[in-house]
C-alpha positions in Angstrom: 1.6 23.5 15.6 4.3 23.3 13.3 2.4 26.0 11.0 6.1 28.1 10.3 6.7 24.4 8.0 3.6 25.5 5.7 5.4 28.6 4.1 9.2 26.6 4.6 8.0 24.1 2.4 5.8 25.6 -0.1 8.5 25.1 -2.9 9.0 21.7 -2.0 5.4 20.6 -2.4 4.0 23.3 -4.3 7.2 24.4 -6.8 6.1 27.5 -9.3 9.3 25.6 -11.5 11.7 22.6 -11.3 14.8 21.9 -13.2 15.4 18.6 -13.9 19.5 17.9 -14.2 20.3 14.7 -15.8 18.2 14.9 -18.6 18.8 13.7 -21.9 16.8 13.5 -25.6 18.2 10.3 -26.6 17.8 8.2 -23.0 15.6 7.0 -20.5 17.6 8.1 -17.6 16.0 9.1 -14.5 16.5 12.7 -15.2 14.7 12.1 -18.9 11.9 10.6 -17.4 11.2 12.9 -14.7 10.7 16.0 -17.5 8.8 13.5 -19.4 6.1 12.9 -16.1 5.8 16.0 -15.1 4.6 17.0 -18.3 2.5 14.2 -18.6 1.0 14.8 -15.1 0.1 18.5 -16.1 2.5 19.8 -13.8 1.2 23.6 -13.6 4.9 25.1 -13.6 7.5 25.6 -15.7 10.0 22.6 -16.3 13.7 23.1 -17.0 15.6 20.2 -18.1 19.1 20.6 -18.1 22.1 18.4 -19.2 25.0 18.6 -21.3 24.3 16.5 -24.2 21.8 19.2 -25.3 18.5 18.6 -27.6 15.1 18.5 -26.9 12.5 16.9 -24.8 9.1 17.6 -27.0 8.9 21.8 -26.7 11.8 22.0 -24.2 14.6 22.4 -24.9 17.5 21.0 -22.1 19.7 23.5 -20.8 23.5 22.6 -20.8 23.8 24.5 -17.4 21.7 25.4 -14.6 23.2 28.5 -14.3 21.4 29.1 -17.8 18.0 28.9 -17.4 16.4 32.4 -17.8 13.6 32.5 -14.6 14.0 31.5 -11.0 14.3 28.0 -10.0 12.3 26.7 -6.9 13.2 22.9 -7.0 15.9 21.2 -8.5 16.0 17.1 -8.8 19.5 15.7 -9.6 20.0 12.6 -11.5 23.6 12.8 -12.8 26.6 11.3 -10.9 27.7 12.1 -7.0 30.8 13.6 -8.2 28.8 16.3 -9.8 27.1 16.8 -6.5 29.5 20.4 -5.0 29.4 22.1 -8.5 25.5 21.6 -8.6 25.4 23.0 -5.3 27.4 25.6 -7.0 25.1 26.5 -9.5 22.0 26.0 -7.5 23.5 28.6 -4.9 23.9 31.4 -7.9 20.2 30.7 -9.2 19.0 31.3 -5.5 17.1 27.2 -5.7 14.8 27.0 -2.3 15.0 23.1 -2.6 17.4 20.3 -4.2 16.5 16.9 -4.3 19.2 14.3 -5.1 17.9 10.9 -6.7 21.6 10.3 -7.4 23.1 7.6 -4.8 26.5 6.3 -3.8 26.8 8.3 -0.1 26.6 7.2 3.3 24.9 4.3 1.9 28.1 3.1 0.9 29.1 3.1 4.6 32.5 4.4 3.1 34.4 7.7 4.8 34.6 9.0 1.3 30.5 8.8 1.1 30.0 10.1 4.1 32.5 13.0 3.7 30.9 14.4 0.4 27.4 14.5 2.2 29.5 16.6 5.2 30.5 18.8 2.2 26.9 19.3 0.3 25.1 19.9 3.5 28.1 22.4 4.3 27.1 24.1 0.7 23.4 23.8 1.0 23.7 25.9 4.2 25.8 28.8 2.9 23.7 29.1 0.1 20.6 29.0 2.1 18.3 25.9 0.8 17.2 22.3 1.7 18.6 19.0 0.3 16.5 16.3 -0.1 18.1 12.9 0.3 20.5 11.7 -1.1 19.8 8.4 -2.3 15.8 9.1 -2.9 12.8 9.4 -5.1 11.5 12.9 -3.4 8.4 14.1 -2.9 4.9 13.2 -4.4 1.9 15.6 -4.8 -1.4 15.0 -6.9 -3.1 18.0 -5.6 0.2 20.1 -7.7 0.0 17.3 -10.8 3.5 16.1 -9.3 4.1 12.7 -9.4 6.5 9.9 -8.2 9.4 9.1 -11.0 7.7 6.3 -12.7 4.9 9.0 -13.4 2.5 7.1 -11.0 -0.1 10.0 -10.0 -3.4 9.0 -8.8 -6.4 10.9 -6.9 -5.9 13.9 -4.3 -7.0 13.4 -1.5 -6.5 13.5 2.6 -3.3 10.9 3.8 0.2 11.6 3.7 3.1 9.5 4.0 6.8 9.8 4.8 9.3 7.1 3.8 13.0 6.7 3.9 12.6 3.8 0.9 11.7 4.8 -2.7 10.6 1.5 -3.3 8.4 1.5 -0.2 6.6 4.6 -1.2 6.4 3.5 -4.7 4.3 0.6 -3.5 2.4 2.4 -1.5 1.3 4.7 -3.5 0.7 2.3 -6.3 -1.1 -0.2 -3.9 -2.9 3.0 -2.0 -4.6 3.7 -5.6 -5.6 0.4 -5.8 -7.2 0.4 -2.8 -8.8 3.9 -3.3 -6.7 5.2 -0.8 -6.3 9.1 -1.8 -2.9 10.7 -1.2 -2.5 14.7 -0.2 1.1 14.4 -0.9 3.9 12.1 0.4 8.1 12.2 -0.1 10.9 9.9 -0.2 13.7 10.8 1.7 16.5 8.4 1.6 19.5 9.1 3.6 17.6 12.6 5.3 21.6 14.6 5.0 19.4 17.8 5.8 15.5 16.9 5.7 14.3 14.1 7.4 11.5 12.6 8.5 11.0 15.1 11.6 11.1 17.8 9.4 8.3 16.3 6.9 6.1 14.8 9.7 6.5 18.4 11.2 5.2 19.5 8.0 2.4 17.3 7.4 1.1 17.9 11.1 0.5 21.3 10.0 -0.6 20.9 6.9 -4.2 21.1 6.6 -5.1 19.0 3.7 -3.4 16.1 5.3 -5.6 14.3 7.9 -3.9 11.3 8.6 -0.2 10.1 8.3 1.8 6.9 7.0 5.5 6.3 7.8 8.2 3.7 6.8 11.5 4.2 8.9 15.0 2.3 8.7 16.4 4.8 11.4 17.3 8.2 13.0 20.1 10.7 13.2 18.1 12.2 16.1 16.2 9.8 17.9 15.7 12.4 20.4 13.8 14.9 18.1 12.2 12.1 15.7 10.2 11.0 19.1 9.3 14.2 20.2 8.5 15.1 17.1 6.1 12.1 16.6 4.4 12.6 20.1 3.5 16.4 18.9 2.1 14.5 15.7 -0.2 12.3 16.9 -1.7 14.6 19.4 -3.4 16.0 16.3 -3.3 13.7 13.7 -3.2 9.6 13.4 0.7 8.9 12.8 1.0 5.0 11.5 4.6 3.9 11.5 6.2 1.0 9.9 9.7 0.2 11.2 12.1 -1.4 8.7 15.4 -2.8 9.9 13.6 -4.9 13.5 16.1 -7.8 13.2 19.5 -8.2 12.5 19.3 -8.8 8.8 16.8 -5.9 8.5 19.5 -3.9 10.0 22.4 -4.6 8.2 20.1 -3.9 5.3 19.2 -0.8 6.2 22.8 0.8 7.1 23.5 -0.3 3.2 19.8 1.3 1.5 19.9 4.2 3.4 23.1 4.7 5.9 20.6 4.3 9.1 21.6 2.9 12.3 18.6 1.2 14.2 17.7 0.4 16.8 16.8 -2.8 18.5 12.5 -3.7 17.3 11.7 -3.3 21.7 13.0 0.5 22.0 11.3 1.3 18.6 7.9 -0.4 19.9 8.4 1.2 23.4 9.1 4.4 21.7 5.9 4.5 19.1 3.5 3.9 22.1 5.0 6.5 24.3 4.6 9.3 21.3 0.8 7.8 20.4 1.8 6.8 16.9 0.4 3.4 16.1 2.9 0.3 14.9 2.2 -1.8 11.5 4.9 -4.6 10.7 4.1 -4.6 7.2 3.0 -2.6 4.0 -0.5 -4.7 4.1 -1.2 -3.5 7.4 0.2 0.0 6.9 -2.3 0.2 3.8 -5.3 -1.4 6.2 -4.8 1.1 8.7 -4.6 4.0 6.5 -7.9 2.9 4.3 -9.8 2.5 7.5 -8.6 6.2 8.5 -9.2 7.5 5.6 -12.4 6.1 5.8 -13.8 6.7 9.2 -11.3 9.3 10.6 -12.0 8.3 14.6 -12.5 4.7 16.5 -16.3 3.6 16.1 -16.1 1.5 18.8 -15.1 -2.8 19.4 -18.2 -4.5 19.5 -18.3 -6.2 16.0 -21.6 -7.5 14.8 -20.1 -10.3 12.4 -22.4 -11.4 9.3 -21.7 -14.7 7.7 -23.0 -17.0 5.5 -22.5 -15.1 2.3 -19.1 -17.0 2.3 -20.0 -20.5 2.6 -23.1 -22.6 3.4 -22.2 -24.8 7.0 -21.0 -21.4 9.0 -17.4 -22.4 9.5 -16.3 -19.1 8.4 -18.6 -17.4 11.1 -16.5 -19.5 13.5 -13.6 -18.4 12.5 -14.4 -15.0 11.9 -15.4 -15.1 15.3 -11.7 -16.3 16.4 -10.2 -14.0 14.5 -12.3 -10.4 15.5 -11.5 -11.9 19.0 -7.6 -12.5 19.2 -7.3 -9.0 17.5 -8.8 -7.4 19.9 -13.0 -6.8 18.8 -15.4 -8.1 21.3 -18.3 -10.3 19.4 -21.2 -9.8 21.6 -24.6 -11.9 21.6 -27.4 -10.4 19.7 -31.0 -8.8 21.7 -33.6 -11.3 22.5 -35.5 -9.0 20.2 -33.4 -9.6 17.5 -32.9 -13.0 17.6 -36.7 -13.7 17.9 -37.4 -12.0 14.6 -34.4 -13.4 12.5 -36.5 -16.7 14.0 -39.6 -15.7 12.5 -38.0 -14.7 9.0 -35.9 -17.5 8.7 -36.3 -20.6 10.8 -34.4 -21.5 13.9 -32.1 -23.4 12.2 -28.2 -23.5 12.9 -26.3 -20.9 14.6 -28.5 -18.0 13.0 -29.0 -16.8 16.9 -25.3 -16.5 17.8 -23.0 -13.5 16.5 -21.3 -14.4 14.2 -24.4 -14.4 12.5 -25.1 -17.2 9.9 -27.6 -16.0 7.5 -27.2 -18.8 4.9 -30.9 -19.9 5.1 -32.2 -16.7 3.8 -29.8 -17.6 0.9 -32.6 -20.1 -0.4 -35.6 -18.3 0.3 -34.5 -14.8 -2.1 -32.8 -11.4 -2.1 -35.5 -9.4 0.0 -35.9 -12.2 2.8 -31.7 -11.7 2.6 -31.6 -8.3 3.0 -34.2 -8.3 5.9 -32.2 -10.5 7.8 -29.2 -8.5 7.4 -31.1 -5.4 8.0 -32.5 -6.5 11.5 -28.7 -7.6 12.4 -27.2 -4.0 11.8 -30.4 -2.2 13.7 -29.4 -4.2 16.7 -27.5 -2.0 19.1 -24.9 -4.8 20.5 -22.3 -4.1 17.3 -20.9 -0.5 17.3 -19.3 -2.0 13.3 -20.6 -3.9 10.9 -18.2 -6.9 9.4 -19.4 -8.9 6.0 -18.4 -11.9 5.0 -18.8 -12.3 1.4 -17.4 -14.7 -1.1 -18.1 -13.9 -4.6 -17.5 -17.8 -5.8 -20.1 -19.1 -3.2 -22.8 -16.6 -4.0 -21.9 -16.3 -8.2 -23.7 -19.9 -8.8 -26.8 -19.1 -6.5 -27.6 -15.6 -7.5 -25.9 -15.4 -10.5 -24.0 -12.3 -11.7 -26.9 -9.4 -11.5 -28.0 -11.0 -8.6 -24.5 -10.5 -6.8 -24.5 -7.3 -8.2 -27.5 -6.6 -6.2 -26.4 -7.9 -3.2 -23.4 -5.1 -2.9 -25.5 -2.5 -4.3 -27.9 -3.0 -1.0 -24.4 -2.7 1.1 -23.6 0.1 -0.4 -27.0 1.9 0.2 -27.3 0.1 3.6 -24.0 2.1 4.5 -25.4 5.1 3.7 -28.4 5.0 5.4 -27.3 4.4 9.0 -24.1 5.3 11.1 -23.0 1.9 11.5 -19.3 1.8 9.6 -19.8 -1.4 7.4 -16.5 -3.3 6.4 -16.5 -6.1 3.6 -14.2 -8.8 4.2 -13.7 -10.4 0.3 -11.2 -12.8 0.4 -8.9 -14.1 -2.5 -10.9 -16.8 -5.3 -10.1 -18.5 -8.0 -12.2 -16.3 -10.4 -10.2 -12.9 -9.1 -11.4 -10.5 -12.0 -15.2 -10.8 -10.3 -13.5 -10.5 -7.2 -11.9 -7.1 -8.2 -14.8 -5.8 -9.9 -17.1 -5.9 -6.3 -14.0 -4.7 -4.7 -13.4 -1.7 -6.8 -17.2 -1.0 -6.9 -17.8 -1.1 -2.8 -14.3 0.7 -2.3 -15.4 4.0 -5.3 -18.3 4.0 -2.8 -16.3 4.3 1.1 -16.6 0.9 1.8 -13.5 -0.5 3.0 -12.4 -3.8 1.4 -10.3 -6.3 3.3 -9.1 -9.9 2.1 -9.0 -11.5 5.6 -11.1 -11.1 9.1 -7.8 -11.0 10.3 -6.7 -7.9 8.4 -10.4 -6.0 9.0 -10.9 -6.7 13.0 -6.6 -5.1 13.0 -7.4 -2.3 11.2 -11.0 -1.5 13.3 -8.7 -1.9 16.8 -6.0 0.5 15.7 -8.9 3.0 14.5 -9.8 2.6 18.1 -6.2 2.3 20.2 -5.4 6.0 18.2 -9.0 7.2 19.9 -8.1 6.0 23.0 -5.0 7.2 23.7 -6.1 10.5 22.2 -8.7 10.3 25.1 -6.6 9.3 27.9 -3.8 11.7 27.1 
């Protein structure tokens, strides 16, 4: 499906050179800084800056024209001024460019007749001269796998998910959040105002590309809203398509027709829309980042039947309660544990408090050592009510009874207790007041698969939309 995008866009995403116009020795423009990340990143191609104040960046030397640079030119990012924009379609025309992308803004954006009647004329020129704009009004596209990064030189591991945004500054965060959170990009673009390219186009793209296995969008609007949905539908019949819709109320709107020149749409046809096609709705960049961690991680729904763990967060089980809320009103189902099961958590630990009930409250075990711990939790996974494992820990309950190696210990044995059964197991880590020790378990049970969430609500959200994608993927 989609598989004539591969070759369509292999300068885009895989350039053999880019020319960077806007480019200067003596600034940090945009156009200086994009030569200067590329070579950082260890972009594999050759980089041609070009502007007309001359000099040097390091070993290359900028260009005062496009039209002079001695090898072909694949892609071309433009950060010099909008009234420059026809003569640089000009000279990307004569040098036979594949791709432009435009960083420089000041178009339909503008919601003026002027703005909107230069982007007329550019898409005009891109066509007779047979390439692709990108944008205007945009950071472009993103790449680790090809060492290309986004403008503030933010790289980070390849890896399997790709994203589509119309915002810069949405898929800066992202990305920079998605490292964070071990999330591992394929590749990714900004698109801004989508003249020519748009999100159909790259979502096309990324459905057929095979080292993307899952898909993140933010979207202020459409110029098709015709082909964006059929184009979506086609998506998520092969891959998981999570969509963030900026611009739901009126305010959103209004801000949207002035960051990228979208109209929207009222939030109910959006919603309406995004379930019809199969692509699953976030409201936020938290939950967009949830959802694609747990995909990344698990690729399919596991199942809804949580087995909930508490007890490692405080010592009188109200956070098994409300863990128990929480997996509930977002959509988990907390069933009881075996008879089995709850006779030998007896044994081990004493029929003492809501140990028998899932959530499951194994704060006695806290007092009577690791082993008798780690049994208890052992017997909980092994029972065949929970289809997922859910966590509780709290680093600033556990630090003063165990003490820092014996914490340590405690997420080493959920780290090999995940790789020893089929189970998905999910940490839930909220927020403390000591939030380097926090990060430090966090980073350590993310580098080995396990996802990391800061709220039961967040976790049991993420696990349902894992599961809504595998439903409808069944029922369709």
């Amino acid at each position: 499906m989609f598989e004539e995008k591969l070759k369509e866009f292999e300068p885009i995403f895989y350039p053999k050179s880019i020319a960077v116009v806007g480019a200067s020795a003596t600034s940090i423009k945009a156009g200086s800084l994009w030569v200067e990340n590329l070579r950082s990143a260890g972009f594999p191609g050759l980089i041609y800056p070009v502007g007309s104040s001359g000099g040097r960046i390091g070993d290359l030397k900028i260009l005062p024209s496009l039209r002079l640079i001695p090898g072909e030119v694949d892609y071309v990012i433009v950060a010099v001024p909008r009234q420059s924009a026809l003569e640089l379609l000009d000279d990307c025309a004569a040098k036979n460019v594949k791709a432009v992308h435009f960083f420089t803004a000041g178009f339909s954006e503008t919601d003026t007749q002027q703005g909107r009647k230069l982007e007329e004329q550019m898409l005009d020129k891109a066509r007779q001269g047979n390439m692709r704009i990108i944008g205007p009004n945009c950071i472009g596209v993103y790449c680790p796998e090809h060492r290309i990064p986004l403008l503030m030189g933010i790289l980070g591991e390849n890896g399997s998910v790709g994203f589509v945004s119309q915002s810069g500054g949405i898929a800066t965060k992202l990305v920079t959040i998605g490292i964070a959170r071990h999330i591992n990009y394929s590749k990714g673009v900004s698109f801004g105002n989508g003249i020519d390219l748009d999100a159909s186009d790259f979502l096309q793209y990324m459905a057929a590309d095979p080292k993307t296995k899952v898909i993140g969008a933010y979207l202020e609007g459409t110029r098709d809203g015709t082909r964006l949905f059929k184009t979506m539908r086609k998506v998520a019949e092969v891959k998981p398509l999570v969509v963030w819709k900026g611009g739901r109320t009126e305010a959103g709107a209004q801000a949207a027709l002035s960051h990228t020149g979208s109209l929207a749409s009222s939030a109910a046809v959006w919603s309406a829309a995004l379930k019809q096609a199969g692509a699953i709705e976030v409201h936020s960049l938290e939950e967009l980042t949830d959802t694609l961690l747990i995909f990344q991680q698990f690729g399919h729904g596991q199942g809804i039947r949580a087995a909930i763990i508490g007890g490692l967060a405080d010592g009188g089980g109200g956070n098994s309660v409300a863990a128990g809320d929480a997996c509930i009103e977002n959509g988990l189902q907390v069933p009881p544990l075996s008879f089995e099961t709850k006779r030998k958590l007896s044994e081990l630990l004493g029929e003492v408090g809501g140990i028998l009930c899932n959530p499951i409250d194994v704060s006695q075990a806290q007092f009577r050592g690791l082993a008798t711990l780690f049994q208890a939790i052992d017997l909980i996974v092994k029972d065949t009510i929970g289809d997922v494992v859910l966590i509780q820990e709290d680093t600033e309950i556990l630090l003063p009874i165990y003490s820092q190696k014996g914490l340590e210990e405690i997420n080493e044995f959920f780290i090999e207790l995940a790789g020893r059964q089929n189970k998905p197991v999910i940490v839930v880590l909220p927020p403390g007041s000591v939030e380097a020790n926090r990060l430090r378990i966090e980073q350590r049970l993310l580098e080995a698969s396990i996802p990391v969430f800061g709220s039961m609500e967040r976790a049991a959200r993420a696990i349902c939309r894992l599961n809504q994608y595998s439903c409808w993927q069944e029922a369709k």
